[in-house]
C-alpha positions, 0 to 999 in steps of 0.5 A, a space after each residue: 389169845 395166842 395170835 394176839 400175842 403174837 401180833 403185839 409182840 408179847 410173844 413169838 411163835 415156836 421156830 418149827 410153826 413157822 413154816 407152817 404159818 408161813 403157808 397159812 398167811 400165803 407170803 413170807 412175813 421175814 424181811 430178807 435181809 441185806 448181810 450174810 447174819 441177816 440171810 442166814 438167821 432168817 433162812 433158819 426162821 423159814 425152814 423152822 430151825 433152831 439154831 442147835 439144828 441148824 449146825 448139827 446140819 452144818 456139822 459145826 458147833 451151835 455156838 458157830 451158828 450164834 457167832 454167825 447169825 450175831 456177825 461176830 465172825 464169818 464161816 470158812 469157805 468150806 461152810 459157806 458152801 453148805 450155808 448156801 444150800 440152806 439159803 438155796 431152800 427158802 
């Protein structure tokens, strides 16, 4: 029942299976994204992170991490550089 929630769209994984469905389908489902939120968002989904896990990784607030992922503003220089060692990951 819960696949066929999940295939309907009634519902979505937890973010920490999806890594392991992720190797159970072979292929990565997630679209890569063309901007920095979309990259960013979808690295987290990959890895199996929640946005709170992700920036306590970044050392920055979890409310960084939604501004970020929502395009309501840019990291710093000094952030981008750490972002792209968790991009680098997936």
């Amino acid at each position: 029942m819960t696949i066929c929630n999940w295939e309907g769209n009634k519902s979505s994984p937890f973010i920490l299976y999806i890594p392991k469905i992720i190797r159970f389908l072979g292929y990565n489902p997630f679209p890569a994204g063309g901007t920095l939120p979309e990259k960013l968002t979808t690295a987290r989904k990959v890895l199996g992170l929640s946005q709170k896990e992700l920036a306590k990784s970044l050392r920055v607030d979890p409310t960084t991490v939604q501004g970020w992922e929502a395009g309501r503003h840019k990291p710093i220089r000094r952030c981008l550089a750490k972002i792209g060692s968790v991009l680098c990951k997936v």
